[in-house]
C-alpha positions as protocol buffer text, in pm:
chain_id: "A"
residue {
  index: 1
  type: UNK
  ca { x: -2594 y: -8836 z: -2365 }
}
residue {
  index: 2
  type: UNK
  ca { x: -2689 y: -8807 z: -2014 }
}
residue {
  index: 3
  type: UNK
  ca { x: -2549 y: -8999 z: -1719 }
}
residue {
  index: 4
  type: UNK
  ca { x: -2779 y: -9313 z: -1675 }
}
residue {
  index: 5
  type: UNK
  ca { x: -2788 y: -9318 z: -1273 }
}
residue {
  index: 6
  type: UNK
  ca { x: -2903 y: -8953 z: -1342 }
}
residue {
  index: 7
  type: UNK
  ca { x: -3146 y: -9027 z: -1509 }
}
residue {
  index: 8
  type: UNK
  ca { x: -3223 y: -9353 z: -1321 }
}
residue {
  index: 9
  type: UNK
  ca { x: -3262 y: -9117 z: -997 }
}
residue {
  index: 10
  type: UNK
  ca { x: -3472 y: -8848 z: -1165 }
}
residue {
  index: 11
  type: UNK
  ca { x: -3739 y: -9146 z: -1287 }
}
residue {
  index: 12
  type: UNK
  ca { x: -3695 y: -9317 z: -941 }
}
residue {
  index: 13
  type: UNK
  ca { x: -3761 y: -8965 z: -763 }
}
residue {
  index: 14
  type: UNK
  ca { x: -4103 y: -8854 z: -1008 }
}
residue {
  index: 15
  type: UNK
  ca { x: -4236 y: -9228 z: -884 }
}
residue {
  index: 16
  type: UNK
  ca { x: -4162 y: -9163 z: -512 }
}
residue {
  index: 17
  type: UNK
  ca { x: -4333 y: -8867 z: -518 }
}
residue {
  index: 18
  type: UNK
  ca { x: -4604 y: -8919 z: -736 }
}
residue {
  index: 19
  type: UNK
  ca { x: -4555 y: -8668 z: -1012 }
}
residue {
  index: 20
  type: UNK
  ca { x: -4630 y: -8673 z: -1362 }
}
residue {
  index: 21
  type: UNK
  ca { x: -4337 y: -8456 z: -1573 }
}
residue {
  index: 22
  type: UNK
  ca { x: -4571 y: -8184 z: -1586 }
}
residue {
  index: 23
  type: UNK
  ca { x: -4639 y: -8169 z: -1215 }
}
residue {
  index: 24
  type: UNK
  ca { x: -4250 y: -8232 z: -1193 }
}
residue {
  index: 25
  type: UNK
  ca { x: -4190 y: -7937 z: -1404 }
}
residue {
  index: 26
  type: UNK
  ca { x: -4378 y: -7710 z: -1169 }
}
residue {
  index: 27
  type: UNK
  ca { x: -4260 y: -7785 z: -890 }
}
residue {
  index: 28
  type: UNK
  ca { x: -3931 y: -7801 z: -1000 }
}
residue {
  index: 29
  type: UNK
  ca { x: -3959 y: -7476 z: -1222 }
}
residue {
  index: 30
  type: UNK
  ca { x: -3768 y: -7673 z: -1495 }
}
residue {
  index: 31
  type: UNK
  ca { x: -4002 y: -7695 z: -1818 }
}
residue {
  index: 32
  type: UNK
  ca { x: -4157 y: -7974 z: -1945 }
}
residue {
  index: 33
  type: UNK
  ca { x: -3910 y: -8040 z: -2207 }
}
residue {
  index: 34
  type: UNK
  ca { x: -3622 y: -8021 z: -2027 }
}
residue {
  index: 35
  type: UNK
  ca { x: -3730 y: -8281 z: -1744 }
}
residue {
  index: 36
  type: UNK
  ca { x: -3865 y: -8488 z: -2084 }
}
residue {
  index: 37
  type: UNK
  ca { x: -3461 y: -8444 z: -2217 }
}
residue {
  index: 38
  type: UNK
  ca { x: -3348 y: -8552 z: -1900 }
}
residue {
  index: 39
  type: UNK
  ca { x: -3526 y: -8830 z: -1859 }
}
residue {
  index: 40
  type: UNK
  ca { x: -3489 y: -8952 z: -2221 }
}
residue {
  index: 41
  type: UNK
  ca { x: -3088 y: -8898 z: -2171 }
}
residue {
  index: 42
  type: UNK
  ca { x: -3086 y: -8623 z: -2450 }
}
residue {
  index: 43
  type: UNK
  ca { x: -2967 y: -8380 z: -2167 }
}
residue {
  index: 44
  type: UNK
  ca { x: -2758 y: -8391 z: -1880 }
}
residue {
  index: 45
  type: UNK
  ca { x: -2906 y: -8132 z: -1571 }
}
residue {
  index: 46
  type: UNK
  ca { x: -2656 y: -7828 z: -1549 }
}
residue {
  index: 47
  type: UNK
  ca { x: -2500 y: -7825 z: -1180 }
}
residue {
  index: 48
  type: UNK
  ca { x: -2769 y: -7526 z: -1044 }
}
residue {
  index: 49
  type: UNK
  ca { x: -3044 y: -7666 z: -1164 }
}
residue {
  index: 50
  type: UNK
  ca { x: -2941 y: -8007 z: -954 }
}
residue {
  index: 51
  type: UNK
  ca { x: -2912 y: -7812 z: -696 }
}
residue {
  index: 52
  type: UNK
  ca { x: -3294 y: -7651 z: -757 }
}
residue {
  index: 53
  type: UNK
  ca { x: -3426 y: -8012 z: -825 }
}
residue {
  index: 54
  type: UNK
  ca { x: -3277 y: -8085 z: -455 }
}
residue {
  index: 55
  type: UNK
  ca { x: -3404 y: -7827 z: -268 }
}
residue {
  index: 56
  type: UNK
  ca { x: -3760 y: -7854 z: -452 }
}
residue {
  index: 57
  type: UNK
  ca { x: -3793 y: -8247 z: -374 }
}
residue {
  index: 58
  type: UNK
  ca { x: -3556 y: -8238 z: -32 }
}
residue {
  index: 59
  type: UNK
  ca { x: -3302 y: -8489 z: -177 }
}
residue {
  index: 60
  type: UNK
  ca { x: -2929 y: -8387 z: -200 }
}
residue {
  index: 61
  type: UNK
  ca { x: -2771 y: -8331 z: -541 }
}
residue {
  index: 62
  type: UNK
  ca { x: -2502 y: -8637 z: -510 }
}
residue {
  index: 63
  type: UNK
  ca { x: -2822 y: -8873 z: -451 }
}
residue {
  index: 64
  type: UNK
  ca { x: -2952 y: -8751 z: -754 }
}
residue {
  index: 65
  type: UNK
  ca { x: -2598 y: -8805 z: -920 }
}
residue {
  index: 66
  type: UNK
  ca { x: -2593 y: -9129 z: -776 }
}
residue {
  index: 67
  type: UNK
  ca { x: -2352 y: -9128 z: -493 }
}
């Protein structure tokens, strides 16, 4: 099970910018499942691809992580 503020951050983050999952995905290069798994809770984001979620949306990984 995923950690909730991740989640929480990754939701909060699609509806700041605007983006569907799909767009998301793409931008993100994450597929659409995964970024569905991560947002359900099924998954928790490995630490690179934090780090690739950061640098595609210019947030730092410990925001996403909640700190």
């Amino acid at each position: 099970m995923a950690d909730f503020y991740t989640q929480k951050r990754l939701r909060m983050l699609m509806d700041n910018l605007g983006l569907s999952q799909r767009e998301f995905a793409l931008m993100t290069g994450l597929t659409e499942s995964a970024v569905s798994k991560y947002l359900s809770g099924v998954r928790v984001p490995h630490a690179g691809t934090l780090i690739a979620i950061a640098n595609a949306t210019g947030v730092s990984p410990n925001w996403i992580l909640g700190f």
